[in-house]
C-alpha positions as CSV (number, residue, x, y, z in Angstrom):
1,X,102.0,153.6,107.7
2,X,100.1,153.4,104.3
3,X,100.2,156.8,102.4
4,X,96.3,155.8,101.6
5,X,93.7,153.5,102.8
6,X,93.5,151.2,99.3
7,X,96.9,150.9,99.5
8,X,97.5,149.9,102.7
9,X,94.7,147.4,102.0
10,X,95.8,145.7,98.6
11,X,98.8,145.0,100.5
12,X,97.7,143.4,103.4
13,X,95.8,141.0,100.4
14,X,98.9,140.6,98.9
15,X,100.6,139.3,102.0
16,X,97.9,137.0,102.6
17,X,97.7,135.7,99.0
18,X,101.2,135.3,99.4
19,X,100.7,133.7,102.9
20,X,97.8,131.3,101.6
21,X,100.2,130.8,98.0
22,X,103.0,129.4,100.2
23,X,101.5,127.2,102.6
24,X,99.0,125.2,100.0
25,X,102.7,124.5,98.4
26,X,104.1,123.6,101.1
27,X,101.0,120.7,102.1
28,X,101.7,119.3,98.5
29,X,105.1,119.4,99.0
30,X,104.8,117.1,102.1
31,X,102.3,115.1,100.5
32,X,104.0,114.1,97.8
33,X,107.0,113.9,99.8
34,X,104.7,110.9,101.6
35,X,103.2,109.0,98.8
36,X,106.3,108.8,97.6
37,X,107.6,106.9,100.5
38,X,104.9,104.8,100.5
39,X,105.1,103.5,97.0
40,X,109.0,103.1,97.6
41,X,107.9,100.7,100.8
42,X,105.4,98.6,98.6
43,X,106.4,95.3,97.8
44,X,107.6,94.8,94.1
45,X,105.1,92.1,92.9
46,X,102.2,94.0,94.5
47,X,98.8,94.3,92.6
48,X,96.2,97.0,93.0
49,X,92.9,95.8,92.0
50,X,89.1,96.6,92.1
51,X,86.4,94.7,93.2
52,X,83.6,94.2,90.6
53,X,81.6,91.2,91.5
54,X,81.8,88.7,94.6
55,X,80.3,84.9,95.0
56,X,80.6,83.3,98.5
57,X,80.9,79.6,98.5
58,X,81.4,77.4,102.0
59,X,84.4,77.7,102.3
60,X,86.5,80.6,99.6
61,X,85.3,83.8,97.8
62,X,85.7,84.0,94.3
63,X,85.9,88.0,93.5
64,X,86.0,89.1,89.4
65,X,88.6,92.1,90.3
66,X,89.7,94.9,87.4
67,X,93.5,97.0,87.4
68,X,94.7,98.9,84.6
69,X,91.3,98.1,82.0
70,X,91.6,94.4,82.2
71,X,89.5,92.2,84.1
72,X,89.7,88.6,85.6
73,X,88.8,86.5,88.3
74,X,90.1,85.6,91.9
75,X,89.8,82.7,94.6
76,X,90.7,83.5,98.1
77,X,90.4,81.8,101.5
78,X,87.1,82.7,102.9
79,X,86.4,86.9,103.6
80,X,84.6,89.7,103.6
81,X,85.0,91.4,100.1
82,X,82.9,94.3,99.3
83,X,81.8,95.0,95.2
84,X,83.4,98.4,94.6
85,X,86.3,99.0,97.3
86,X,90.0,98.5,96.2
87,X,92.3,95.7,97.2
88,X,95.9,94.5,97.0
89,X,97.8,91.4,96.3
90,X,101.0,89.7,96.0
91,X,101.0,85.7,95.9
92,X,99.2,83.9,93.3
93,X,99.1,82.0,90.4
94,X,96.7,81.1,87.8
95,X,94.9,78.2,86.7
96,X,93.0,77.8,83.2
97,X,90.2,75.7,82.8
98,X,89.6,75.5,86.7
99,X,86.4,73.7,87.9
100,X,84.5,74.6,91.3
101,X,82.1,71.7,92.0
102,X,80.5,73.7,94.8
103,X,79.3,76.8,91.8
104,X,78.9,74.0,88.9
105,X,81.3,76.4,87.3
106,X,84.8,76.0,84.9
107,X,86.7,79.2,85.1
108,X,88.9,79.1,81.9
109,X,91.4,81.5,83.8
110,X,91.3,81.9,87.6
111,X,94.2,82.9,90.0
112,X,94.5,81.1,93.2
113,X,95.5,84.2,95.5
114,X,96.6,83.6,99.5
115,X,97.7,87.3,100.2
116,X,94.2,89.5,99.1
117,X,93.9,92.6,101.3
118,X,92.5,95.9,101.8
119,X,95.8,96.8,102.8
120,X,98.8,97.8,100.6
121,X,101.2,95.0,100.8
122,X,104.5,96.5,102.1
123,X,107.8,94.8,101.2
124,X,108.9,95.1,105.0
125,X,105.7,92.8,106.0
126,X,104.9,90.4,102.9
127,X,105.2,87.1,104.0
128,X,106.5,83.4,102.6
129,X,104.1,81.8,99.7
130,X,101.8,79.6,101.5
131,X,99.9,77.1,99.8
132,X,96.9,77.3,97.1
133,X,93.4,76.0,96.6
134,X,93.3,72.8,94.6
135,X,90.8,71.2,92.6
136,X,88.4,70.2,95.8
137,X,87.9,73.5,97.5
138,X,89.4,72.0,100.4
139,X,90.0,74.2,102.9
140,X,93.7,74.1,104.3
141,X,95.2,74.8,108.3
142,X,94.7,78.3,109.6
143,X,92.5,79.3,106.5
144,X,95.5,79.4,104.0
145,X,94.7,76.9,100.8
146,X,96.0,74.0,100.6
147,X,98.3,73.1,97.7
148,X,97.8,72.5,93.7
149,X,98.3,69.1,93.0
150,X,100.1,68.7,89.1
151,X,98.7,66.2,87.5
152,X,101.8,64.0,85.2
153,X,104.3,64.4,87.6
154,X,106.5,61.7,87.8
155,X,110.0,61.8,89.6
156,X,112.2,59.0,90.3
157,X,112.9,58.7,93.7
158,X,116.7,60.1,94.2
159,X,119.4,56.6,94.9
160,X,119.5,57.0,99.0
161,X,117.4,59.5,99.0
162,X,113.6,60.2,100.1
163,X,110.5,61.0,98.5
164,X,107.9,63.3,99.6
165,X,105.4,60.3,100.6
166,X,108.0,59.3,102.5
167,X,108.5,62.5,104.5
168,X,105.2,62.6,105.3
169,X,104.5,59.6,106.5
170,X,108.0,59.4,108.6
171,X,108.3,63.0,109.3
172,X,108.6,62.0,113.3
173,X,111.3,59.8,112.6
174,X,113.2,62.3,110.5
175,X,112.5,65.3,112.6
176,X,115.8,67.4,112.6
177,X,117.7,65.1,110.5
178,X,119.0,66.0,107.3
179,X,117.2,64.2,104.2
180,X,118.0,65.1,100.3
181,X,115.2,64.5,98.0
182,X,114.2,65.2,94.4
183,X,111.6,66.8,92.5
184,X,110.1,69.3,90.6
185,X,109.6,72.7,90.8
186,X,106.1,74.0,91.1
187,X,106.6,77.4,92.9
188,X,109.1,79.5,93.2
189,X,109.4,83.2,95.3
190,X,112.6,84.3,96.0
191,X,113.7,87.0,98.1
192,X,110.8,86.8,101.2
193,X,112.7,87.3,105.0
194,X,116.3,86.4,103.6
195,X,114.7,83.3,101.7
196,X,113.9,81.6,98.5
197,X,110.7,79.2,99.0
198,X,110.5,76.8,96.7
199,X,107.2,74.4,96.5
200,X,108.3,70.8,94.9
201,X,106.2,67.7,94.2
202,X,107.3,64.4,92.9
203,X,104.1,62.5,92.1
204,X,104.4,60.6,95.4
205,X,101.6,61.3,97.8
206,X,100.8,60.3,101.4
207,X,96.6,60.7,102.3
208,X,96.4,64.7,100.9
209,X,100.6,65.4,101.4
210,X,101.3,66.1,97.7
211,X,103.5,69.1,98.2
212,X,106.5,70.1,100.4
213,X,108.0,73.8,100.7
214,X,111.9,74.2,100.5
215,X,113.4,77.4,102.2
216,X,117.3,77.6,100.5
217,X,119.6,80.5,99.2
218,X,119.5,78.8,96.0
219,X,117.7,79.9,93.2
220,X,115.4,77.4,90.7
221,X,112.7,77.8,87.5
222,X,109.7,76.4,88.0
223,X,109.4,73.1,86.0
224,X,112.8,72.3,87.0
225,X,113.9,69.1,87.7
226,X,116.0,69.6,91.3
227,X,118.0,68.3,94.1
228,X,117.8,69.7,97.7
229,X,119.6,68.4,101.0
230,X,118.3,69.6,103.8
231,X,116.8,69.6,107.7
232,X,113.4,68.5,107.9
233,X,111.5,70.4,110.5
234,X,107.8,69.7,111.8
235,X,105.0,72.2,113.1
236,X,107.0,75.3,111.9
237,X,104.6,78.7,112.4
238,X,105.7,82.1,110.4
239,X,102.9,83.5,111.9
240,X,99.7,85.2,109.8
241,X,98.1,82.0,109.2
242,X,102.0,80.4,107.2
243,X,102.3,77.2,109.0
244,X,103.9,74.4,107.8
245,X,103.5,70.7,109.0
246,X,106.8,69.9,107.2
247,X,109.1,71.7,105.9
248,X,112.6,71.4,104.8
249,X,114.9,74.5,105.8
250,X,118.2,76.0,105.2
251,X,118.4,73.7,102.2
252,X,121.6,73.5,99.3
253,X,120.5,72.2,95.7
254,X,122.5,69.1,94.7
255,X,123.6,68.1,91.6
């Protein structure tokens, strides 16, 4: 018992203080204990960004997006994108002095994204680099955008060897065989599901077919002048929109 009442009363507030003290600790304890997971789970080349200002075309959205006092703008397949909210991405890469004939616009700097979310991109879910939008806004397979042609590329076709027309337009005959070819490095991301992906083109071109994706172990530069052997596989879906008409897999760089 309390010898007197204020006593007895200025300690039942201290308890609760204390009470009240330790559990508001104990919630930022355990949310910080969370975010900090989180951020650990995020993918390594992840951007946050925020929406300032959205144009809808036909068939992409170009969004002007800001992150860390710098702004610049942002193609994407065709979605909802709302002025003001937050977004993530991952795969990209810029273009200067990009024209869009639908706006009547040239964007000196523009980055041609295929990843932009309102999610966080975790490392355990980011998937293989699909393709980009190139000059004609032409919209790709499964909404991804299709491929950046590179204009001066020139490769010699490899002695006994195949070029990427080639592939293309004989990709039933060669289905499952093992082909090397040459060219040059135009994209490189290393590291997705146990894989590099490597994009290559050659200057050879069969109808739209300018560009064919590589999965190896091997490790290139972009700009790279390269020589892969391997299996060439046909109608291969990753799933989230990434499939591939051709692709070469499990391929070893030759000298």
């Amino acid at each position: 018992m309390c010898p007197e009442k204020t006593s007895c009363k200025d300690m039942k507030l201290r308890v609760l203080s204390l009470i009240l003290t330790t559990l508001v600790a104990f919630l930022i304890i355990s949310c910080g204990s969370g975010n900090d997971k989180r951020n650990a789970d995020l993918a390594p080349n992840a951007h946050q960004v925020k929406a300032e200002e959205v144009i809808q075309t036909s068939a992409y959205t170009y969004v002007r997006v800001s992150a860390d006092g710098r702004d610049y703008w942002a193609a994407i397949a065709k979605m909802d994108v709302k002025a003001g909210n937050t977004y993530f991405w991952s795969e990209g890469s810029e273009m200067r002095e990009f024209t869009s004939k639908e706006l009547k616009r040239t964007f000196r700097s523009i980055f041609f994204i295929q990843d932009f979310s309102s999610e966080p991109i975790l490392a355990a879910n980011q998937m293989p680099s699909g393709h980009q939008m190139g000059q004609n806004d032409q919209t790709g397979p499964a909404g991804k955008m299709p491929a950046v042609e590179h204009k001066g590329i020139s490769v010699p076709k490899l002695e006994g060897g195949m070029n990427i027309a080639e592939i293309y337009a004989k990709r039933k005959t060669y289905e499952g065989k093992t082909v090397k070819i040459r060219g040059e490095v135009v994209k490189f991301s290393p590291g997705i599901m146990n894989k590099n992906w490597v994009h290559i083109q050659d200057g050879s071109k069969d109808g739209e077919n300018f560009d064919l994706t590589i999965t190896t172990q091997d490790s290139v530069k972009v700009g790279q002048i390269v020589v892969f052997e391997g299996k060439v596989i046909l109608e291969k879906d990753f799933g989230a929109g990434y499939f591939y008409e051709v692709i070469l897999e499990d391929a070893r760089l030759r000298k």
